[in-house]
ROSE-4610 file (N, C-alpha, C; in Angstrom, 1 decimal, always signed):
// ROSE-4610
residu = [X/X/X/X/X/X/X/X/X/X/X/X/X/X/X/X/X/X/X/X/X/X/X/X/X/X/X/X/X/X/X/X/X/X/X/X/X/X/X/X/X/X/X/X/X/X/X/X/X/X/X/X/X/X/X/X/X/X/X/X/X/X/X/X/X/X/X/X/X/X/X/X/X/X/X/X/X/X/X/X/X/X/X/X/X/X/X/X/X/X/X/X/X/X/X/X/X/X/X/X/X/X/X/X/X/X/X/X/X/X/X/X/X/X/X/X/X/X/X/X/X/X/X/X/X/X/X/X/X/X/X/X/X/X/X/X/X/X/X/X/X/X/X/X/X/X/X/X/X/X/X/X/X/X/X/X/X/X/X/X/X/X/X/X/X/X/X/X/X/X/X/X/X/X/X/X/X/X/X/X/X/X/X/X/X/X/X/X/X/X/X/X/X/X/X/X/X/X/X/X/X/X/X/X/X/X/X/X/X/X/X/X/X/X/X/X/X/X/X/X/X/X/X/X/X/X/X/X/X/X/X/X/X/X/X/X/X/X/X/X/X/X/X/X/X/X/X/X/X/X/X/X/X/X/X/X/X/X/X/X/X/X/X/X/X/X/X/X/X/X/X/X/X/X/X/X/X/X/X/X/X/X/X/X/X/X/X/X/X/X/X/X/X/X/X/X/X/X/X/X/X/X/X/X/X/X/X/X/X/X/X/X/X/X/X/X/X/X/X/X/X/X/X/X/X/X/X/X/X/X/X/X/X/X/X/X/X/X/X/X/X/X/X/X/X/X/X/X/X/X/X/X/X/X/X/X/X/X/X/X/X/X/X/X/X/X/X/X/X/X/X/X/X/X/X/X/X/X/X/X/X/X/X/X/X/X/X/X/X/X/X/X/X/X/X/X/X/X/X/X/X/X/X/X/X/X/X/X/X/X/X/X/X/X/X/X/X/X/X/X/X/X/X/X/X/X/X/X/X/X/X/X/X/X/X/X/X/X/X/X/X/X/X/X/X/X/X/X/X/X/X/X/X/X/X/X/X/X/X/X/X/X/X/X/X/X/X/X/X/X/X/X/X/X/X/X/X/X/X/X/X/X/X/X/X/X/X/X/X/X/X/X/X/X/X/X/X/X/X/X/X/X/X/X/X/X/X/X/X/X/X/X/X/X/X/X/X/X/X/X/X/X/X/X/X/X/X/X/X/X/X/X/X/X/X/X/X/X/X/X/X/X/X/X/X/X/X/X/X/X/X/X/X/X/X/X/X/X/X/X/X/X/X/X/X/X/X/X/X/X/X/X/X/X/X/X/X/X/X/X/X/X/X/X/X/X/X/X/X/X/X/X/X/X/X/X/X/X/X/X/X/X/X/X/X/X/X/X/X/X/X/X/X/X/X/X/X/X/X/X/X/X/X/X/X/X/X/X/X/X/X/X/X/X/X/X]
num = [1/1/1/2/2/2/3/3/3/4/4/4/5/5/5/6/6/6/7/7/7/8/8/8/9/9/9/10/10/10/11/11/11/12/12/12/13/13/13/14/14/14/15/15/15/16/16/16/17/17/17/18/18/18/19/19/19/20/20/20/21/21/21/22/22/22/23/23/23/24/24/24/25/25/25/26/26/26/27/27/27/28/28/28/29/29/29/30/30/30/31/31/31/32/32/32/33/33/33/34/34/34/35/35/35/36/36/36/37/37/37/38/38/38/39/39/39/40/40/40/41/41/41/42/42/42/43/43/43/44/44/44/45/45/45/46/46/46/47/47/47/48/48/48/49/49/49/50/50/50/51/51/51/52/52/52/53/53/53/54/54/54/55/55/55/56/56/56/57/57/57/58/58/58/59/59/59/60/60/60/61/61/61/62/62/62/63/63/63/64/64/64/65/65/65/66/66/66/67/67/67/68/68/68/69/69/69/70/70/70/71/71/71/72/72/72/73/73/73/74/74/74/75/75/75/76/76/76/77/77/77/78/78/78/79/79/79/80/80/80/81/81/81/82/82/82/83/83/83/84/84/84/85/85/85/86/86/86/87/87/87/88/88/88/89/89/89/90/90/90/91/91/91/92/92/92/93/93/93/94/94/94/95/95/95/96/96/96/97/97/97/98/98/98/99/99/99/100/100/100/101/101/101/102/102/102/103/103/103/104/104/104/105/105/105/106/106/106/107/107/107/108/108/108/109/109/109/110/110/110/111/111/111/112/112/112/113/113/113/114/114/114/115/115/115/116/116/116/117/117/117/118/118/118/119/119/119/120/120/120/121/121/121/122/122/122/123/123/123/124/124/124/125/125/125/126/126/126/127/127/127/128/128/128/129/129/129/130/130/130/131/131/131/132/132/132/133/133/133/134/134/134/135/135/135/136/136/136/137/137/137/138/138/138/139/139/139/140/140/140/141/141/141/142/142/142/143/143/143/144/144/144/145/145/145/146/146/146/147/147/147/148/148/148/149/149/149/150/150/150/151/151/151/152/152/152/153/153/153/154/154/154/155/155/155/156/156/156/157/157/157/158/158/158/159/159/159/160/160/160/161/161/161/162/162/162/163/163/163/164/164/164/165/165/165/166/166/166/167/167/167/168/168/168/169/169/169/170/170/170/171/171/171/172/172/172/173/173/173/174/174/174/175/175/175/176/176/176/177/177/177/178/178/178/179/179/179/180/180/180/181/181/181/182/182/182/183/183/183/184/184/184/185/185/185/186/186/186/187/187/187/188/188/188/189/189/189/190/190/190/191/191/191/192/192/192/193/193/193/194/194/194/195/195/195/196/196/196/197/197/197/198/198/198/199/199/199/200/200/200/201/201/201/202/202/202/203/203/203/204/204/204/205/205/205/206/206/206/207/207/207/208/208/208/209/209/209/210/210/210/211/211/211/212/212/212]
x = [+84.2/+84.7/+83.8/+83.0/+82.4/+83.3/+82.8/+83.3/+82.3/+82.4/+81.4/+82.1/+81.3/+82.2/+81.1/+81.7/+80.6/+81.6/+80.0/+80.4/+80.2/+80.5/+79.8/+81.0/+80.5/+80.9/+82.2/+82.9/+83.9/+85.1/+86.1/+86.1/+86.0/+85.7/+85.3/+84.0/+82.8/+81.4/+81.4/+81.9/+82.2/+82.4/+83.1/+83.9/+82.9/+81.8/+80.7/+79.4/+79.3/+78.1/+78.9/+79.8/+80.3/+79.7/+80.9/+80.1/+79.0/+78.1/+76.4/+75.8/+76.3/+75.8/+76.6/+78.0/+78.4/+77.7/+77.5/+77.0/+78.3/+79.2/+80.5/+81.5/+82.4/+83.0/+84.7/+85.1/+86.8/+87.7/+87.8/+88.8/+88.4/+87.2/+86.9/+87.2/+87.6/+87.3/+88.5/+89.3/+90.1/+89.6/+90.3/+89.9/+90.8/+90.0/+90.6/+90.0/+90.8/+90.5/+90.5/+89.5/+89.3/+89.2/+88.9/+89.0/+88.8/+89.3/+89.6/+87.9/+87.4/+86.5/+87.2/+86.4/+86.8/+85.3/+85.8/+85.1/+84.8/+83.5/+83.4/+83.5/+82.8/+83.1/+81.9/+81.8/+81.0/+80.1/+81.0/+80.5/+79.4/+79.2/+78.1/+79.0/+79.4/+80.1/+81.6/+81.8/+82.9/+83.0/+82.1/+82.1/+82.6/+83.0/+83.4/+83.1/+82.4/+82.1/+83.4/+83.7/+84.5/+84.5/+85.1/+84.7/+85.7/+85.3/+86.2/+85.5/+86.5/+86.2/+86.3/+85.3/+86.0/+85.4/+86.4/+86.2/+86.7/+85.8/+85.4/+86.8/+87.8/+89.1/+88.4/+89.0/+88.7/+88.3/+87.4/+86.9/+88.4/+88.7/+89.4/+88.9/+87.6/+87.3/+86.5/+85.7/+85.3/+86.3/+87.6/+88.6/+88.9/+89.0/+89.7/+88.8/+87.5/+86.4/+86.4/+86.3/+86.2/+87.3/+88.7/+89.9/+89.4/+88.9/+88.8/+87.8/+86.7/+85.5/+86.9/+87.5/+88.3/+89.0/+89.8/+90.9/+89.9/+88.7/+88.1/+87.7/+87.2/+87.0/+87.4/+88.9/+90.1/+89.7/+89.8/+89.9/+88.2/+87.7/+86.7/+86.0/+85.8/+84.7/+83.8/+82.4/+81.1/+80.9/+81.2/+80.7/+80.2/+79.7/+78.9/+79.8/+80.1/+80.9/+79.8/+79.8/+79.0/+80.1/+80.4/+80.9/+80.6/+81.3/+81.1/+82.3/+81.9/+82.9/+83.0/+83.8/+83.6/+83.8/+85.2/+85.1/+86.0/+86.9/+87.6/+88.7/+89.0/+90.7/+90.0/+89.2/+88.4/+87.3/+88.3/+87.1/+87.0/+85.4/+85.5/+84.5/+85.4/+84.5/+84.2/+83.0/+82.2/+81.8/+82.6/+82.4/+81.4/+80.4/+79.8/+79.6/+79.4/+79.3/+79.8/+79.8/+80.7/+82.1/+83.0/+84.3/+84.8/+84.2/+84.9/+86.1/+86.6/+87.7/+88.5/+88.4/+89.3/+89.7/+89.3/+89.3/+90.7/+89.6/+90.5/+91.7/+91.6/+93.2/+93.8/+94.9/+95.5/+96.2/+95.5/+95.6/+95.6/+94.5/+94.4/+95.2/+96.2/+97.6/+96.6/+95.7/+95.5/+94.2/+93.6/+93.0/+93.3/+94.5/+95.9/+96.4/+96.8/+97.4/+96.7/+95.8/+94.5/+94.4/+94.3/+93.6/+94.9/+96.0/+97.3/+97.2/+97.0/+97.2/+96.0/+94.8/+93.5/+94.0/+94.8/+94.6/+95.9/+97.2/+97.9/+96.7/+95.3/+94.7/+94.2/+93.2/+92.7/+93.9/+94.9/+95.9/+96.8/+96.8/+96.9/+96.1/+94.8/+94.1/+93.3/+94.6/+94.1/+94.8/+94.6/+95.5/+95.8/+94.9/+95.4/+95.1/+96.0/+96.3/+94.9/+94.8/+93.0/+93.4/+93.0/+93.0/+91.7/+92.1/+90.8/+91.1/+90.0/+89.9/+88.9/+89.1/+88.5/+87.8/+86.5/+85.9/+85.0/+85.7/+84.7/+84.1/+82.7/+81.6/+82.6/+82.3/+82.8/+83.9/+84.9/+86.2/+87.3/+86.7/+87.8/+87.2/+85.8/+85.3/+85.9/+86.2/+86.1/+88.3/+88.6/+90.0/+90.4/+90.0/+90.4/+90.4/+89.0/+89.2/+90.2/+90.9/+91.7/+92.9/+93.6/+94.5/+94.5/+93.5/+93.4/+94.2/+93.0/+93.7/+95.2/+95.9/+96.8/+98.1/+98.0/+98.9/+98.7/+97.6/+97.7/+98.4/+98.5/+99.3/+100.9/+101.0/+102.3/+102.7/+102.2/+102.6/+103.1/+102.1/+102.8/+104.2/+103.9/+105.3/+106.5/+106.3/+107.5/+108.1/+107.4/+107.2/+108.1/+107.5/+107.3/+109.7/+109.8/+111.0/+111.9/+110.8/+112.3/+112.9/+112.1/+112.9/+111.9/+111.6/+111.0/+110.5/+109.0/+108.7/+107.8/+108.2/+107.7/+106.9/+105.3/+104.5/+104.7/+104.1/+104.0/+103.7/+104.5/+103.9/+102.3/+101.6/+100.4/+100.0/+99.0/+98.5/+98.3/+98.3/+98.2/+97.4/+96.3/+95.0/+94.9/+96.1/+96.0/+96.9/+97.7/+98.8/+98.5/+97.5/+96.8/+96.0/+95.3/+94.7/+95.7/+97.0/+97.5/+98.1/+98.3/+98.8/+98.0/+96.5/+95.5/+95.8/+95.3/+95.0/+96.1/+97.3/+98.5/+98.5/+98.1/+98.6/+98.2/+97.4/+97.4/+97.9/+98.5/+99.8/+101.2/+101.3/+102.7/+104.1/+104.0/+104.9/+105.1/+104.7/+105.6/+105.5/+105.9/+105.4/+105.6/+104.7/+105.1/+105.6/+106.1/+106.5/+106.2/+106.2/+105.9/+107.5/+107.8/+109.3/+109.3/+110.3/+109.7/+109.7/+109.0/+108.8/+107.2/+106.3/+105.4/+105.8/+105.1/+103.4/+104.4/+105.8/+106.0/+106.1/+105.4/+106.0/+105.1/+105.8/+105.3/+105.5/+104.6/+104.3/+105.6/+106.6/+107.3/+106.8/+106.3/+106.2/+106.9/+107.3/+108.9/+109.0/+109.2/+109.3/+109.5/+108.9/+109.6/+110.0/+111.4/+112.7/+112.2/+112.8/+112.8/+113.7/+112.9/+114.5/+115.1/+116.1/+116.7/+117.1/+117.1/+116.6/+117.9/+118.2/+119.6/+120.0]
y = [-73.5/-74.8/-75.5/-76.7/-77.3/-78.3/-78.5/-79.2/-79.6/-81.1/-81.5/-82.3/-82.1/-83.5/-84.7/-86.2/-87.0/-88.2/-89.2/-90.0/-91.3/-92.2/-93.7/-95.0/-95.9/-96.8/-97.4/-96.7/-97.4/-95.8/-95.2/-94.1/-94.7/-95.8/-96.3/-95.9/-96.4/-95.6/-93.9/-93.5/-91.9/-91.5/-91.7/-91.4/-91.9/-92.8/-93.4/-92.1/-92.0/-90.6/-89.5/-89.3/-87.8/-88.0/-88.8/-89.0/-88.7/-89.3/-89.8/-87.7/-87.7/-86.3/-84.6/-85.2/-84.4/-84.5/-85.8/-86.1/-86.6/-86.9/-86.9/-88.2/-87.7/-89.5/-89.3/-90.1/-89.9/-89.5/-88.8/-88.5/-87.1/-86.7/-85.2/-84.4/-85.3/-85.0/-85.3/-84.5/-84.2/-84.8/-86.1/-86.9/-86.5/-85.9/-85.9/-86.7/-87.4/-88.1/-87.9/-87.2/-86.6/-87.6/-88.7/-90.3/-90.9/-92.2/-93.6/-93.7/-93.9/-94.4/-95.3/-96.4/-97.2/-98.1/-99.4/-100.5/-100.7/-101.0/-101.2/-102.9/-102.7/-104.1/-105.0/-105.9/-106.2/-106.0/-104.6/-103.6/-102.6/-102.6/-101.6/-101.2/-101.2/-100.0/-99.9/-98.4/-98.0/-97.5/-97.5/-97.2/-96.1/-96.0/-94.3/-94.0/-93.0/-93.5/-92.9/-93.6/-92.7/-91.5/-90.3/-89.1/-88.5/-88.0/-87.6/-86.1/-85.4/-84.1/-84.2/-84.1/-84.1/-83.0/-82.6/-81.2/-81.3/-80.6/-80.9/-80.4/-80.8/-80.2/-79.0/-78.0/-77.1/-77.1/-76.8/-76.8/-76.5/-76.5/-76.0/-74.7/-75.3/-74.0/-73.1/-73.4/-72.7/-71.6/-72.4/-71.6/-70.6/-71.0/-69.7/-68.8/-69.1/-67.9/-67.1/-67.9/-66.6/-65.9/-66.5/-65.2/-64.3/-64.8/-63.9/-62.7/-63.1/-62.3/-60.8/-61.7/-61.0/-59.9/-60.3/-59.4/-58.3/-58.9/-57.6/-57.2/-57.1/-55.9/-55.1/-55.5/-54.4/-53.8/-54.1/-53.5/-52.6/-52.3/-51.9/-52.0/-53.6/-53.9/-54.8/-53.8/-55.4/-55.9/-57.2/-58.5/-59.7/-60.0/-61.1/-62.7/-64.0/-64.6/-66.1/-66.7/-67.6/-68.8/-69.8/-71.0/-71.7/-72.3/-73.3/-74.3/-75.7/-76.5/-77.4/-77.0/-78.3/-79.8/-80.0/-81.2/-81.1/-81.9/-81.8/-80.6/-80.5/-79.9/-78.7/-78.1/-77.0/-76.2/-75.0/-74.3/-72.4/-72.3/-70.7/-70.5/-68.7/-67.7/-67.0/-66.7/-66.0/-64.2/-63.5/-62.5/-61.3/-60.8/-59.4/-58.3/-57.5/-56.0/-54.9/-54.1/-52.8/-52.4/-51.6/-51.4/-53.1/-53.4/-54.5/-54.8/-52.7/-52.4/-52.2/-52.1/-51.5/-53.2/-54.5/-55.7/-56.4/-55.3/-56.5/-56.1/-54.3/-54.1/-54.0/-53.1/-52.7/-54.3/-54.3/-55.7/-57.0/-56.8/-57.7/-57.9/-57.6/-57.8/-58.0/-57.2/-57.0/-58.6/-58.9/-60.1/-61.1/-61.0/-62.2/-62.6/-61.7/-61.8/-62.4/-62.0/-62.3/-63.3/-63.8/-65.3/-66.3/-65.5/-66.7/-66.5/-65.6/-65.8/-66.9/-66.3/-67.3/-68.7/-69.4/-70.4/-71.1/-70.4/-70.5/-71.1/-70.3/-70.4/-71.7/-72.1/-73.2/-74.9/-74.2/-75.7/-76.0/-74.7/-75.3/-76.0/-76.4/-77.5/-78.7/-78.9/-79.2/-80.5/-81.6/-83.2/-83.0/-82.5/-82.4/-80.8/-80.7/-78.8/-78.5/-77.6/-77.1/-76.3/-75.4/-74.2/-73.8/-72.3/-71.3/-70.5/-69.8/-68.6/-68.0/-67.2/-65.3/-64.9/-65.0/-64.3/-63.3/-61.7/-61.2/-60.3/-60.4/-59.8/-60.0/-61.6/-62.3/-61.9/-61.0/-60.8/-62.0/-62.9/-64.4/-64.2/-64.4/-64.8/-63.7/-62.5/-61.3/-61.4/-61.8/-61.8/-63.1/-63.8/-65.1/-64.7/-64.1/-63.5/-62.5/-61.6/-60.6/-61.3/-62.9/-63.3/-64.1/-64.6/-65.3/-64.3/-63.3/-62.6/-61.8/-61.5/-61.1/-62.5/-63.7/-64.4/-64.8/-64.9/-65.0/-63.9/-62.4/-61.5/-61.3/-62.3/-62.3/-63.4/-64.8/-65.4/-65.2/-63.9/-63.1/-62.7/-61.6/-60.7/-62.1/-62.8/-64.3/-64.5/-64.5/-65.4/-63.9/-63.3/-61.9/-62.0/-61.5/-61.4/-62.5/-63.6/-64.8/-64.8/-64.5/-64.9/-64.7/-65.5/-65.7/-64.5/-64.4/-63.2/-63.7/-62.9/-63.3/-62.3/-63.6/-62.5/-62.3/-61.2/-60.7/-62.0/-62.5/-63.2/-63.2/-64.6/-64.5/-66.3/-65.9/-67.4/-68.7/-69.8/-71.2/-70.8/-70.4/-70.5/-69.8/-68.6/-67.7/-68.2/-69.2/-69.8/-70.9/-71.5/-72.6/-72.0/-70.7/-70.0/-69.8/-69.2/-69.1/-70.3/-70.9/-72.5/-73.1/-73.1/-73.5/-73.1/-71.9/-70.8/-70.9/-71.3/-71.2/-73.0/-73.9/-75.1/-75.9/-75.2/-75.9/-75.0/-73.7/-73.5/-74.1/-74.6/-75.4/-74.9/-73.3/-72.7/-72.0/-72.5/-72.2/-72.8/-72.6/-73.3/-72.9/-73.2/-72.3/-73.1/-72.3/-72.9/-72.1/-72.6/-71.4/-71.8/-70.3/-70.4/-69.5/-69.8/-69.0/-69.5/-68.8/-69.7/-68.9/-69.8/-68.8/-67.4/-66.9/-66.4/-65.4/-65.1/-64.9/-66.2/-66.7/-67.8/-67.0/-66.9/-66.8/-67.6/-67.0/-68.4/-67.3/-68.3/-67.6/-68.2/-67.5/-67.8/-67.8/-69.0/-68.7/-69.6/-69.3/-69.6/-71.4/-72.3/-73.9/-73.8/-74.3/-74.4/-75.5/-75.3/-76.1/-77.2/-78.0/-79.2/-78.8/-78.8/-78.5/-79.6/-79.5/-81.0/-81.7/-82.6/-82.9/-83.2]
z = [-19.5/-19.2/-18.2/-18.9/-17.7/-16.6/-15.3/-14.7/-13.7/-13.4/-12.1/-11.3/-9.8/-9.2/-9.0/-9.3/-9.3/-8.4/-8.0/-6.7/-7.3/-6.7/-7.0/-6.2/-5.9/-5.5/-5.4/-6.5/-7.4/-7.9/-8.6/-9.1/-10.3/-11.1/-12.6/-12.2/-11.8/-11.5/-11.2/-10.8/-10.6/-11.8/-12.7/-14.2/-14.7/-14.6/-15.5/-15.6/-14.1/-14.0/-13.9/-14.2/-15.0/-16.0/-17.0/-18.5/-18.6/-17.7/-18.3/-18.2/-17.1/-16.8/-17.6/-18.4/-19.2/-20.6/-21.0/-22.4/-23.0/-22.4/-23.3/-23.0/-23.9/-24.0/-23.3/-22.8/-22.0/-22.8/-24.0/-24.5/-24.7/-24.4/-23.8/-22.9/-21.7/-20.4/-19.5/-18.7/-18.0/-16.4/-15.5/-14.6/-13.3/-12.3/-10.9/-10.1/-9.3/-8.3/-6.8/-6.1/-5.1/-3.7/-4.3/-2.8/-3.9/-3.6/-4.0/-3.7/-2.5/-1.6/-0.6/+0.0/+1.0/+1.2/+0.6/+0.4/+2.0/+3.0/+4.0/+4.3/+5.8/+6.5/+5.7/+5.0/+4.5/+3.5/+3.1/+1.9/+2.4/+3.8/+4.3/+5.5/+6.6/+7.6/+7.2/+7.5/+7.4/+5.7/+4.8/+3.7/+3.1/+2.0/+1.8/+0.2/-0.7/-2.2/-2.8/-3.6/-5.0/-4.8/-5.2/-5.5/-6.8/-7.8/-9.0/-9.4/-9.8/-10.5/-11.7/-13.0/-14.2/-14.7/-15.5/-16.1/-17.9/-18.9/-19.9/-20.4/-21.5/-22.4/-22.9/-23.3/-23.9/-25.4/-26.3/-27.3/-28.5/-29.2/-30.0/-30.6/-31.0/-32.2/-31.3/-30.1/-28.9/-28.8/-28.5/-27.9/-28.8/-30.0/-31.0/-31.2/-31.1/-31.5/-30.6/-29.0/-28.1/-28.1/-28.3/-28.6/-29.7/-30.6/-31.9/-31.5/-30.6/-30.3/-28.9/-28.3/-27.4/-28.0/-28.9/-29.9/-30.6/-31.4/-31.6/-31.4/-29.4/-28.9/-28.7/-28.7/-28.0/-29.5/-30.3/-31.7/-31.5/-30.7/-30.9/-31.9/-32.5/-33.2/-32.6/-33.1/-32.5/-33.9/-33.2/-34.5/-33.9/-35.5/-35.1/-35.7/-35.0/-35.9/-36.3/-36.8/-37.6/-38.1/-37.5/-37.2/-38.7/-39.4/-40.4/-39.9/-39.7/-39.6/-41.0/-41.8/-43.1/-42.2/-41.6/-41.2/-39.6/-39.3/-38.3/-38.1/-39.6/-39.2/-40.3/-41.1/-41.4/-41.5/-40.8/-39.9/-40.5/-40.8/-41.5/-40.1/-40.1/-39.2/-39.9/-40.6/-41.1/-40.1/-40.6/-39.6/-40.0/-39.6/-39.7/-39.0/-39.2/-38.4/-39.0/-38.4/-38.6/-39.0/-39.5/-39.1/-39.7/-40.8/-41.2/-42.2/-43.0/-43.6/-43.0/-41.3/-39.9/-39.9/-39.7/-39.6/-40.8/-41.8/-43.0/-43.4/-43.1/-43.1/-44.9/-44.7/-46.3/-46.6/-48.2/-48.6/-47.7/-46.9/-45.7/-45.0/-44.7/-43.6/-42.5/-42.2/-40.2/-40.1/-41.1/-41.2/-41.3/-42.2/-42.3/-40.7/-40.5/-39.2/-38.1/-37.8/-36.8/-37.1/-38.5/-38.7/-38.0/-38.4/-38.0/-36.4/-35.7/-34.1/-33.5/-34.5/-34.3/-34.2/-35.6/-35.7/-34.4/-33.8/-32.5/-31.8/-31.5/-30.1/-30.5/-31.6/-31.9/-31.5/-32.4/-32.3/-31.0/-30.0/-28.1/-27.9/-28.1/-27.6/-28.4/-29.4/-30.6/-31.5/-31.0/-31.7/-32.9/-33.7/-34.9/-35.5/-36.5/-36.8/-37.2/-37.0/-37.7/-38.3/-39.6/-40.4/-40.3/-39.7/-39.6/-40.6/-41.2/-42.2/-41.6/-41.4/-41.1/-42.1/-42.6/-44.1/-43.7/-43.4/-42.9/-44.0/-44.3/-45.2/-46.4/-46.2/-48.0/-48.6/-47.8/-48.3/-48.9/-48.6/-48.9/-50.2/-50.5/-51.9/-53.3/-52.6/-53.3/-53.4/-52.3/-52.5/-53.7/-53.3/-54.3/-55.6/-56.3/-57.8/-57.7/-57.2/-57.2/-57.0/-56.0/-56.2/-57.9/-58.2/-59.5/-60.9/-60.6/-61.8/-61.8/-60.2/-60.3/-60.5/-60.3/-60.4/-62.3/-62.6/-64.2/-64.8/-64.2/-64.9/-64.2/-63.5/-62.9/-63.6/-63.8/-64.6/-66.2/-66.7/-67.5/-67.9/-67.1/-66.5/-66.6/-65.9/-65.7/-66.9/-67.5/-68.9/-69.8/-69.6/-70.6/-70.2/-68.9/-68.3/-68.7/-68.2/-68.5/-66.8/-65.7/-64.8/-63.8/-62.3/-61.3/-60.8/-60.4/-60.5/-58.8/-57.5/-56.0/-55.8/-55.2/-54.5/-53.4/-52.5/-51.2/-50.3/-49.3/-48.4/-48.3/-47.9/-47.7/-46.8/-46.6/-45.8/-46.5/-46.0/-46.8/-47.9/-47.1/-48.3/-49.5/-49.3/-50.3/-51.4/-51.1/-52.0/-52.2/-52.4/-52.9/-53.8/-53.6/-54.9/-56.0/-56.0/-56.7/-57.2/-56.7/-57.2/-57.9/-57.8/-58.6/-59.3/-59.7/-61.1/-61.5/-61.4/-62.4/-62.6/-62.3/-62.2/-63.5/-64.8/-66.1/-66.9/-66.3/-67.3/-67.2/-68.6/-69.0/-68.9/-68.9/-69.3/-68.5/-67.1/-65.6/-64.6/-63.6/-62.6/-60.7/-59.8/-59.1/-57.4/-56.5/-55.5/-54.3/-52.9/-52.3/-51.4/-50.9/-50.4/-48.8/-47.8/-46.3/-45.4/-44.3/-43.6/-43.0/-42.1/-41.8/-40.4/-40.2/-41.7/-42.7/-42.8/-43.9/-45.6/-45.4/-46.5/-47.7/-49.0/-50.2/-51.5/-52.1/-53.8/-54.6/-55.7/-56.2/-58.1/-59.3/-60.1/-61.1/-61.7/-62.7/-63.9/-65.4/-66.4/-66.1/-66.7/-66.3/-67.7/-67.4/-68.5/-69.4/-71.1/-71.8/-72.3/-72.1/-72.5/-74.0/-74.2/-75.2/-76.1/-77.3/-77.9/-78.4/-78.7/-78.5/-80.2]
């Protein structure tokens, strides 16, 4: 966290050479005011300058990485993490190293998880919600085909049964995969039901109107 203290004539000129000297704009930046100052006799004796402390808000996705880099040490893993920001509110940690089946965990539960604590740290310092994903050595890419083809064969089974067939809790992102992949079959349709981070996709026969 940066922080400086800066002077000037004014505390609007103090807050001016912070800025100039952080690189940054006021809705970055957290404003203490250390003296007013004291306009002198004539504007020369008795003078006193401005004095302001300002110190930089905390990063959002800063913040979540270094928790993430934190948590996996206790987990005794070294990694390396690789930042992709698509835009404001989507964010991938591309993770590598070692001990990255210790990471991802049986059917990813222990990567699930971590990603959901991750994304807590990010949205404490954060106007609007951010979604983090955790993709460590391309496991997102490799999970997606594995959710794909198992909700087309659960869409199956629905169909086959005649009655709503629920997957295991999983994260936003993993239930938008299944929502895709089932979303131009006609002959069901799906919902996610819960609450988080247990919320799950439920997939269930869509009823036929019956013809009159």
């Amino acid at each position: 966290m940066r922080e400086i203290t800066a002077t000037g004539q004014t505390v609007e000129e103090a807050v001016e050479s912070a800025l100039a000297q952080l690189n940054a704009t006021r809705e970055t930046i957290d404003i203490n005011i250390v003296d007013e100052g004291k306009r002198g006799l004539f504007g020369l004796f008795g003078s006193r300058p401005a004095v302001v402390e300002v110190t930089m808000k905390p990063d959002a996705v800063e913040t979540a990485k270094e928790y993430l880099l934190t948590v996996l040490k206790h987990m005794e893993i070294d990694a390396e993490i690789e930042t992709v920001q698509e835009d404001e509110r989507n964010v991938t940690f591309h993770i590598s190293g070692e001990k990255m089946g210790l990471l991802i965990g049986k059917r990813g539960q222990t990567v699930n998880s971590l990603q959901y604590l991750t994304q807590l740290a990010a949205n404490r310092h954060s106007k609007h919600y951010i979604t983090i994903i955790l993709n460590p050595e391309d496991y997102r890419e490799r999970r997606k085909e594995t959710l794909i083809q198992l909700a087309e064969r659960l869409a199956s089974k629905a169909l086959h049964l005649k009655k709503p067939v629920l997957l295991e809790p999983m994260p936003n992102y993993e239930r938008k995969v299944v929502h895709t992949a089932l979303s131009n079959n006609k002959n069901i349709q799906t919902l996610s039901k819960g609450e988080e981070p247990k919320r799950y996709v439920v997939i269930e026969p869509r009823l036929k109107e019956k013809n009159q």
